[in-house]
N, CA and C atoms as an extended XYZ file, in Angstrom:
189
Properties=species:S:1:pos:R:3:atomname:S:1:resname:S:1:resid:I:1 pbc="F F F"
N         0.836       -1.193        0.000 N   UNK     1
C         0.000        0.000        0.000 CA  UNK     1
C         0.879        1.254        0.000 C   UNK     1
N         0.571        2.199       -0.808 N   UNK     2
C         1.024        3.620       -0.916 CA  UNK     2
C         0.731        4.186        0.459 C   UNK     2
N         1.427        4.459        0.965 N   UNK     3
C         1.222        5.608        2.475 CA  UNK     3
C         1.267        6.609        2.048 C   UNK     3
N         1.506        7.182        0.805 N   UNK     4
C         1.671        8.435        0.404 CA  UNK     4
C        -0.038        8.870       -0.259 C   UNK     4
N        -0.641        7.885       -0.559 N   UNK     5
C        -2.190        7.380       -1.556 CA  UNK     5
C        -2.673        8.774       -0.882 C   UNK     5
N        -3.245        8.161        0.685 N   UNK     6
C        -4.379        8.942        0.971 CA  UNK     6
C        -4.203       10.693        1.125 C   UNK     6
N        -2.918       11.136        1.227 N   UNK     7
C        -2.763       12.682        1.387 CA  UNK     7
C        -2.607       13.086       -0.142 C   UNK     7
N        -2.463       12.449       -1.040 N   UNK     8
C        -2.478       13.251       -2.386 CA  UNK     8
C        -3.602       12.863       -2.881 C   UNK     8
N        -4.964       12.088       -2.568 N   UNK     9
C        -6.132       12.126       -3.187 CA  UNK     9
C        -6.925       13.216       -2.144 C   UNK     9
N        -6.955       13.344       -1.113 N   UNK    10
C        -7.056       14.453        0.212 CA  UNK    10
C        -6.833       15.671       -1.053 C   UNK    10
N        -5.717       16.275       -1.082 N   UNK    11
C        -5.041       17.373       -1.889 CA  UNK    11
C        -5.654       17.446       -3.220 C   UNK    11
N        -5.911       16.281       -3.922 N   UNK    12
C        -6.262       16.113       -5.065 CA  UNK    12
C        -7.792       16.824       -5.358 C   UNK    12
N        -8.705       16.112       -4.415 N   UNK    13
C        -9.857       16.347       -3.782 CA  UNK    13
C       -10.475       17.969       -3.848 C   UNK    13
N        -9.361       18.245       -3.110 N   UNK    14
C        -9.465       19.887       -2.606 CA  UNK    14
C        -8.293       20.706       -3.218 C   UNK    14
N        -8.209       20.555       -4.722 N   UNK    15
C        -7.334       21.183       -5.784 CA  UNK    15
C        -6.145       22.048       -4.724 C   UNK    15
N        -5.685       21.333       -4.251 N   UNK    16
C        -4.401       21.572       -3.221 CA  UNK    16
C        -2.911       20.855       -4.129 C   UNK    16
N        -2.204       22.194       -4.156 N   UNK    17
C        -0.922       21.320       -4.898 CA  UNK    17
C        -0.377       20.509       -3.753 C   UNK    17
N         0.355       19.480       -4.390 N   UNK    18
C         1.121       18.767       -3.412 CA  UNK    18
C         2.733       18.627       -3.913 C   UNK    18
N         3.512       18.962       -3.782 N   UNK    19
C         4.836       18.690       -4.240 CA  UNK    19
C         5.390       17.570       -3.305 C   UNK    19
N         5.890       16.870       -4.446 N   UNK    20
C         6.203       15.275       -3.795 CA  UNK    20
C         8.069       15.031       -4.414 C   UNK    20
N         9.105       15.151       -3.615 N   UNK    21
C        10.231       15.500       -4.149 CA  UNK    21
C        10.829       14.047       -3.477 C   UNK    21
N         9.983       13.135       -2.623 N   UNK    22
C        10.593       11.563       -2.540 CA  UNK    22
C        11.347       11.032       -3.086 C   UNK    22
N        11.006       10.689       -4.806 N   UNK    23
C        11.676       10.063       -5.412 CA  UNK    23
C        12.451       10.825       -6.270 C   UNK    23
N        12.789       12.295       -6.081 N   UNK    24
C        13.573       13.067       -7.113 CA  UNK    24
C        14.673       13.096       -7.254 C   UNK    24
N        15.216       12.288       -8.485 N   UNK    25
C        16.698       11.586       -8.811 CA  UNK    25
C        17.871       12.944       -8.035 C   UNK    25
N        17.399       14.039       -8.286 N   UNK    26
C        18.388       15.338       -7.685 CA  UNK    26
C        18.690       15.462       -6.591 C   UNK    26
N        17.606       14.752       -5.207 N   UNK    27
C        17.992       14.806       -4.158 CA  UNK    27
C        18.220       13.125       -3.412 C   UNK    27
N        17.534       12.427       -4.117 N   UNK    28
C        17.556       10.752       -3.656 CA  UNK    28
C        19.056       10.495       -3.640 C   UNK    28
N        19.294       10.260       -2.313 N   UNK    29
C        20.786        9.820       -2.566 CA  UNK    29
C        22.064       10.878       -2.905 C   UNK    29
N        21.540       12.393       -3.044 N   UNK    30
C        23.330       12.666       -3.298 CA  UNK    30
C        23.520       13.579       -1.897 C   UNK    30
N        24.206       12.601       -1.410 N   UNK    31
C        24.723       13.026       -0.205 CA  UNK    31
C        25.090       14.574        0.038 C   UNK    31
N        25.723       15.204       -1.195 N   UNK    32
C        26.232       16.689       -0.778 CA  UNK    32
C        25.006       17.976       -0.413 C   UNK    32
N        24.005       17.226       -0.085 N   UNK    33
C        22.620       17.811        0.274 CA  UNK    33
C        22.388       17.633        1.457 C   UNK    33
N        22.834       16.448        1.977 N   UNK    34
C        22.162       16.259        3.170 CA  UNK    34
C        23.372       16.293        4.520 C   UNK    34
N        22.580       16.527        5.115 N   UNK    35
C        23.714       16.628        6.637 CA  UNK    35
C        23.852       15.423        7.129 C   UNK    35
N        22.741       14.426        6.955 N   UNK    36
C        22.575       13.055        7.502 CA  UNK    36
C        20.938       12.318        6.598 C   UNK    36
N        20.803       11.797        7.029 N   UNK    37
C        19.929       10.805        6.197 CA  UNK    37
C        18.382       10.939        5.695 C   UNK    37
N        18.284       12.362        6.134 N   UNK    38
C        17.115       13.242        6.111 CA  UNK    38
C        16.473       13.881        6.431 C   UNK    38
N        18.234       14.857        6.959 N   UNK    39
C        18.073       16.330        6.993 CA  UNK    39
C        18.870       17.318        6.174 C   UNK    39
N        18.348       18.308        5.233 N   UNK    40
C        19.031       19.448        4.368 CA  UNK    40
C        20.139       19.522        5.544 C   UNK    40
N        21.477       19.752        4.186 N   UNK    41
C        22.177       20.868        5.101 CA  UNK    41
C        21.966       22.388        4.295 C   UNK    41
N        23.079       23.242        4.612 N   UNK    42
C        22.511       24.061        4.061 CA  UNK    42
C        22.617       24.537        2.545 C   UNK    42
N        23.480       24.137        2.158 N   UNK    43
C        24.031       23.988        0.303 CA  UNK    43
C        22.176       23.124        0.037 C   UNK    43
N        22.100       22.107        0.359 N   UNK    44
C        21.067       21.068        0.143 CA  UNK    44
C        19.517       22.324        0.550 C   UNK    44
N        19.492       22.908        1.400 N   UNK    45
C        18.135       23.734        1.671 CA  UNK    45
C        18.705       24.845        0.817 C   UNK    45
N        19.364       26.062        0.353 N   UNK    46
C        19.148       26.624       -0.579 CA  UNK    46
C        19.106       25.916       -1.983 C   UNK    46
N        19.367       24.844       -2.560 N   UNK    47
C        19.170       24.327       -3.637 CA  UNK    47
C        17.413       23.771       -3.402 C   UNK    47
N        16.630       23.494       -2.403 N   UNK    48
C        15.423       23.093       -2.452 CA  UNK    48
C        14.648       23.943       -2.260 C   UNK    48
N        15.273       25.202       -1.471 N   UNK    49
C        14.550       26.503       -1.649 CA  UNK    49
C        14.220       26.919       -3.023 C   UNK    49
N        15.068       26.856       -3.798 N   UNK    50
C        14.739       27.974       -5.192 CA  UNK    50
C        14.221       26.787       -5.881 C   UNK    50
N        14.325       25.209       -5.702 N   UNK    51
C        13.529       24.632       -6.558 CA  UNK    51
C        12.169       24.424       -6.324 C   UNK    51
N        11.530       24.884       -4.773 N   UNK    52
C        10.514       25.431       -4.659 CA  UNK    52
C         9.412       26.878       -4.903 C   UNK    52
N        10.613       27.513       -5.184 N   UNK    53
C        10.306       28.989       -5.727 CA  UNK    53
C        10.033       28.924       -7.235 C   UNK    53
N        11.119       28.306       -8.001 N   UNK    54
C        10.850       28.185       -9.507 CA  UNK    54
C         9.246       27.200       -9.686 C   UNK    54
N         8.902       25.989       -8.761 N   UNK    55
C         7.913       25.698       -8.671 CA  UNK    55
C         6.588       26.566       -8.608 C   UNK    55
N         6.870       27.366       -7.461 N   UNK    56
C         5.897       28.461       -7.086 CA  UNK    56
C         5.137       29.638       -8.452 C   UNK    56
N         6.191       29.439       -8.966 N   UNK    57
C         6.419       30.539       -9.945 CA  UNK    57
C         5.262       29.956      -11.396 C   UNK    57
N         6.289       28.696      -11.760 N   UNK    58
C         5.627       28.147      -12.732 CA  UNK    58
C         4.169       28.293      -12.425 C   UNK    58
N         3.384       27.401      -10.986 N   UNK    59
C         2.288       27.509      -11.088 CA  UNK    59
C         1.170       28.932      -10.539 C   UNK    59
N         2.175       29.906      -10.562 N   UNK    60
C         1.535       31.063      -10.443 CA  UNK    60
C         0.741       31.549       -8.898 C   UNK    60
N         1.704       30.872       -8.145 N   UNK    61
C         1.622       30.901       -6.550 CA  UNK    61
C         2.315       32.251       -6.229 C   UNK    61
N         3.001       32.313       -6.663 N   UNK    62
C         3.829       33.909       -5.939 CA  UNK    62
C         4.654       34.203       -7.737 C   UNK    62
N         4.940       35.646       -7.925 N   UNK    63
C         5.530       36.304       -8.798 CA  UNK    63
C         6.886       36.238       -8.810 C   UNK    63
């Protein structure tokens, strides 16, 4: 079973974006992101910052 299922049909439901960056080959695994096994460091949180902003952007959440 997906544990992830019921919060993106929830979101889905109620036209709520959901950004799901789990399986994203850019952060899965390259260590120079993370401080430990799943936590940003900080090179790793400004690189997920602006790939949340360019997100934001695309879907016309903030300018």
């Amino acid at each position: 079973m997906d544990r992830k299922r019921p919060l993106m049909d929830l979101c889905k439901s109620y036209n709520i974006l959901l950004l799901d960056y789990t399986n994203d080959p850019k952060y899965v695994h390259n260590d120079m992101y993370f401080h430990d096994g799943t936590h940003l460091n900080a090179r790793g949180a400004d690189e997920f910052t602006r790939d949340i902003i360019k997100k934001f952007r695309k879907e016309s959440i903030i300018q």
